[in-house]
N, C-alpha and C positions, 0 to 999 in steps of 0.2 A: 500514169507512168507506164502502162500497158502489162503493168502485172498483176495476176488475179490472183485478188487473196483468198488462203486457205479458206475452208468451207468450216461455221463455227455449229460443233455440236452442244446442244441446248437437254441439259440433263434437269431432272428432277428433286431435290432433294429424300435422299433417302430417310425413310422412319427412323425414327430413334430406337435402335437396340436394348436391351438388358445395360452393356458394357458403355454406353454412351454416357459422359459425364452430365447431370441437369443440377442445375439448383431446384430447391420448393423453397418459397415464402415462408420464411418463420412466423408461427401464428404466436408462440409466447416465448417470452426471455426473461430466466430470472438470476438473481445471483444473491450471495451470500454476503454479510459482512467480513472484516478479513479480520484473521487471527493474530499472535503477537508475531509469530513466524513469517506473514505476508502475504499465506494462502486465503483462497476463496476458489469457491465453486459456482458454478456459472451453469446453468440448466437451457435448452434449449428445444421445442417443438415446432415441428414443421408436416402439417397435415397431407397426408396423401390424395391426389386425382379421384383414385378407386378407391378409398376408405381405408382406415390402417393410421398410424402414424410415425414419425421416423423421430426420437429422442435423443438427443446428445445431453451428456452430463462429462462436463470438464475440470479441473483442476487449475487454477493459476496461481505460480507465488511472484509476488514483486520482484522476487531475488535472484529468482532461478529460472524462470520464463511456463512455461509450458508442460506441466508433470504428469496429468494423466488425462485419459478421457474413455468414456464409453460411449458406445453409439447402437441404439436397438431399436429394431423395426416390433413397435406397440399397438397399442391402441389407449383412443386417449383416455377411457375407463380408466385403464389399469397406469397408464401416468399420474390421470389425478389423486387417484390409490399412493401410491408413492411420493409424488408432491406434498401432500396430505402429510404422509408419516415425518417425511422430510423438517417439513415445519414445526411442526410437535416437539421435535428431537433438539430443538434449541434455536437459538441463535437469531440475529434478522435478516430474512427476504424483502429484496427489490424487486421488483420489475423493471427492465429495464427495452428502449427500442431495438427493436434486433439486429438492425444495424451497426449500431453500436454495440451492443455483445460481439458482434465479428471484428468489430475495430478491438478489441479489450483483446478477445483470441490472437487476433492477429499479432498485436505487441507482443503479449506474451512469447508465441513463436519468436520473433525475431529477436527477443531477449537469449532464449532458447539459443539459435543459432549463433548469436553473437558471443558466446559463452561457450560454443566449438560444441554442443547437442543438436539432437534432430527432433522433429517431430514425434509422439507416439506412432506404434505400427498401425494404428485406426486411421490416424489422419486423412489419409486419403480418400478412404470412404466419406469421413464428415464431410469434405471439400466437395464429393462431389454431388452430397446430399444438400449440404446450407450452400454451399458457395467459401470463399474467401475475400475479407476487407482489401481493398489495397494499400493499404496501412495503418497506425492508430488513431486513436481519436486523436482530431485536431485540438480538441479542447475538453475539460470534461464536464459533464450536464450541469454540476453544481454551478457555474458559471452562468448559464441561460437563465440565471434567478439572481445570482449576488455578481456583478458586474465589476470587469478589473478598477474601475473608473473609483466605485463603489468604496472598492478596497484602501485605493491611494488616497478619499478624503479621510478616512479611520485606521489610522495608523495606530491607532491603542488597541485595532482586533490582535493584530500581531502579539503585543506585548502582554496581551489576555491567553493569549493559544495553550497556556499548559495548565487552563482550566479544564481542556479536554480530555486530559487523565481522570478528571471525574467520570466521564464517561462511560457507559459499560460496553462499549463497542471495542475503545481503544484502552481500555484498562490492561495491564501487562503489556503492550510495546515496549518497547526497546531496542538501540541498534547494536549487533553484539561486536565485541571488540577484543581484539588480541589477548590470548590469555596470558602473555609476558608482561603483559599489566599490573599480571594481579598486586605482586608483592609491594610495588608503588602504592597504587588504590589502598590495600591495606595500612600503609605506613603514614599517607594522608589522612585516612582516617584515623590515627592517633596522634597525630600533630595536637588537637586542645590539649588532651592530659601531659604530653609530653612537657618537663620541669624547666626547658630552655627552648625560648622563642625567639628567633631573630628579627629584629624589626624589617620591615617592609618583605618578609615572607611568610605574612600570615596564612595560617591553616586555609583562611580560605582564597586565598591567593595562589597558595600550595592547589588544591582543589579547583579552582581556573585554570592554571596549566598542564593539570593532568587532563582535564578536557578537552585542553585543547589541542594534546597531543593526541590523546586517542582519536580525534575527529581526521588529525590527518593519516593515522594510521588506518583509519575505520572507513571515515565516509569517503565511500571512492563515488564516482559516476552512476555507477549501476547502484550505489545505496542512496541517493540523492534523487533519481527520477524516479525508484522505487518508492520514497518517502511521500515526492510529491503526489504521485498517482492514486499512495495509499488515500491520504490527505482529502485528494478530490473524492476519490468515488464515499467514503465515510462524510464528508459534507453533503454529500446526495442523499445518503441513508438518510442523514440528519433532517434534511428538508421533505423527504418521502413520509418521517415519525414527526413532522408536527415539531422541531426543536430549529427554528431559524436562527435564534440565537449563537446556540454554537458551529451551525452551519458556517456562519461566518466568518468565526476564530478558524474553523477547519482549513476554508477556501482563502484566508490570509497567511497562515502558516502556506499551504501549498503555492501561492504565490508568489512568497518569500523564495520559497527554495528554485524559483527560476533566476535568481539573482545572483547572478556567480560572485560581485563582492561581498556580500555576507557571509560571514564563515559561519559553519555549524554552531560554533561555541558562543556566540553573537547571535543566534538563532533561538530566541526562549525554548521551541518545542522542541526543536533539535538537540538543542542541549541536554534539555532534561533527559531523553532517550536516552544520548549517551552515557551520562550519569548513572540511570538505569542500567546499563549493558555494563559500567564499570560496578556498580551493586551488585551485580551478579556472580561477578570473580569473588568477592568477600563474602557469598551468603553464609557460609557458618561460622563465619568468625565474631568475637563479641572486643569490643572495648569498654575494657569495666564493667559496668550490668547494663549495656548498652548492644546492641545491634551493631556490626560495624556498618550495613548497608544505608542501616538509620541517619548512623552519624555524616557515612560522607553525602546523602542524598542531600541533608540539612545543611552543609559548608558549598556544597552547589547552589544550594536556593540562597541561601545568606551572600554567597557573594556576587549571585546577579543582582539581588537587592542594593546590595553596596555601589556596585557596576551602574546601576542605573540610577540612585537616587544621591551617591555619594558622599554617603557612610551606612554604619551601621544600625541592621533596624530588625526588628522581628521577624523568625523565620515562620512563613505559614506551610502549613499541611501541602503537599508536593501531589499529592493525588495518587500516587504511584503504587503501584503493589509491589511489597517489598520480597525478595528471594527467600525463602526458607531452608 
């Protein structure tokens, strides 16, 4: 065309600085099981070039996204020192890929932000020590074991799920629920002694509807993918300790709750929860030389019984730890 193009200067990539953002490779990831509240802690190392190591210890609750985090430049001595005491102090440790610990972070944050919060003021440092997911897990591990396929031929794990209140992981859950409840929940729970019964609104019928209002008062969105999440990562623990069995009930339950037609109160495990979260409003109240939390946990079990077998039949032991 007869025109000479500019002349292209060929630069080098300049070293990386102090201030220049790097990821390091996480050498270990572990996490906590989750509490009745939805929190877990989630630990992370990542070994230095030049010796040293760089530790993150975070904070996640299902509910609230993102709470706290530290981040210290260690050594991994004095990590396994604290790992060490860490474990001692309760609870169960996973290991998990570290990859996925940043997918788990990641949700959380965006739970966080979604919810009109930000990040801890650490943040940015972690980011530029681990890196950032580019989103959450697409699925969770328990999965790579007990297969959705799996799920849909065993449709009795579902209606088994609130054997996992036996559990000592998920022991005290519960989804909590408006406390303008209470007086209701209280008044169900005296419906048996009460001297005048109307037909077709038995006590436990009474006790189905209060469920199922609080489900819509209660379980919004963010307590539904909280549930399920709980769900999964606790069916992982499950299969990490040697218990496949309930791993299974866990990963059906959690399956369950991606099913927008099932309502909470149609949901055995979700149910129960809530049941729980209305037991909680009544803890010091008695009916007769009864517990009232007792009474209504028992008109909840009794009338899924009914619900499902279609009448009336003994109520078993609910698993649940009752409010004091």
């Amino acid at each position: 065309m007869g025109i000479e193009p500019p002349a292209v200067t060929r630069t080098s990539p300049e070293p990386a600085t102090e201030g220049t953002p790097r990821t390091l490779e996480i050498a270990e990831a572990w996490a906590t099981d989750i509490d009745p509240g939805g929190s877990r802690a989630i630990w992370l190392l990542a070994n230095r070039p030049l010796g040293g190591a760089w530790f993150a210890a975070l904070l996640l609750n299902d509910q609230t996204g993102l709470q706290d985090m530290s981040l210290v430049d260690t050594t991994r001595k004095r990590y396994q020192r604290e790992f060490e005491a860490a474990r001692r102090g309760g609870g169960v440790w996973v290991t998990l890929p570290g990859d996925y610990g940043l997918r788990l972070i990641r949700e959380a944050l965006d739970l966080s932000r979604e919810l009109g919060g930000g990040p801890p003021a650490r943040y940015q440092a972690f980011r530029e020590v681990f890196g950032e997911a580019p989103g959450p897990p697409e699925r969770g591990l328990v999965f790579e074991t007990i297969s959705p396929v799996e799920i849909n031929f065993n449709p009795g794990w579902l209606d088994e799920s609130t054997r996992l209140l036996g559990e000592p992981e998920v022991a005290g859950w519960y989804v909590p629920v408006p406390a303008d409840l209470r007086s209701r929940a209280l008044e169900v729970a005296r419906a048996p002694s009460a001297g005048l019964l109307v037909p077709g609104h038995t006590p436990e019928q009474q006790a189905m509807q209060l469920v199922a209002d609080a489900a819509r008062e209660a379980f919004s969105p963010v307590v539904r993918r909280g549930l399920r999440r709980r769900l999964e990562e606790t069916g992982y623990i499950f299969l990490q300790t040697d218990r496949l069995g309930v791993a299974r009930l866990a990963a059906a339950a959690a399956r369950a709750l991606d099913d927008g037609g099932l309502s909470p109160e149609r949901h055995p495990f979700a149910r129960m929860l809530l049941a729980a979260g209305l037991a909680r409003l009544v803890g010091g109240e008695t009916v007769g030389s009864r517990r009232a939390p007792e009474v209504l946990l028992e008109l909840v079990g009794r009338a899924a019984d009914q619900q499902a077998q279609g009448g009336p039949v003994e109520t078993r032991p609910s698993g649940l730890i009752l409010p004091r």
